[in-house]
C-alpha positions, -999 to +999 in steps of 0.1 A: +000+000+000+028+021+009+043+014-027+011+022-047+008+060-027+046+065-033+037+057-069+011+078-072+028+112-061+058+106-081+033+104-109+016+133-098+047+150-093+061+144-129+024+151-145+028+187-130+063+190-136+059+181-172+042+211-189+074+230-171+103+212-185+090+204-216+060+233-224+058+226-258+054+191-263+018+176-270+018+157-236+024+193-216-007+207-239-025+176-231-015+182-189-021+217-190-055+214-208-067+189-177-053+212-149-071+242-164-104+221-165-098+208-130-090+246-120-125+259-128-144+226-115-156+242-083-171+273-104-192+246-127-200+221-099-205+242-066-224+216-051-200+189-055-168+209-048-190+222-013-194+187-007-162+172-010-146+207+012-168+190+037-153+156+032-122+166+038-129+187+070-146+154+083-118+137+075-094+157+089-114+159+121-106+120+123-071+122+116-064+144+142-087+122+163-065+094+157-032+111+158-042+126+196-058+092+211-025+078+196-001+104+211-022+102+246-019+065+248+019+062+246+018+089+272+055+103+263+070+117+289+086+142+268+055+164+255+057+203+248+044+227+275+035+261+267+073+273+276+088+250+249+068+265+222+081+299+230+108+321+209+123+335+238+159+343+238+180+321+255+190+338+288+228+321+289+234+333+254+268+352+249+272+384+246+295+386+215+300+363+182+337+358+192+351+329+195+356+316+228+390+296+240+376+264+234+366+274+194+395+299+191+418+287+163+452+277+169+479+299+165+506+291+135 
């Protein structure tokens, strides 16, 4: 399973890489032709496209179901508290860039 979604974004990958290495080719027409038409799907389908936004909002309200019961069960010691998630200065930082003794290079 792991194989076949590998697959399929390396194929995705090269399908939207194709039309830029290669724009004039017929296969880049034929690529950018089907992104244009996927483009304007929501404007010709809004019922659809609103339907699958809501899809994926479900299913992303599961994932991160999952991924949280997983993450509470392990029960790692090691979780983030408020204070880790900070971008405070370090309070033991040094004053200067110069090198101390211990990084100081030798002298020839």
């Amino acid at each position: 399973m792991k194989m076949l979604l590998k697959l399929v974004v390396v194929l995705v990958l090269l399908a939207a890489l194709i039309p830029i290495l290669r724009p004039n080719t017929p296969l880049s027409n034929v690529i950018s032709a089907a992104f244009d038409d996927m483009s304007g799907f929501c404007t010709r389908q809004p019922d659809a496209c609103a339907r699958g936004a809501e899809i994926a909002r479900d299913t992303a309200a599961t994932l991160h179901h999952i991924i949280t019961s997983v993450a509470r069960e392990t029960g790692s010691p090691q979780r983030l508290t408020a204070d880790d998630r900070t971008l405070a200065p370090l309070s033991e930082a040094p004053a200067s860039n110069a090198p101390t003794d211990a990084t100081a290079s030798p002298a020839l």
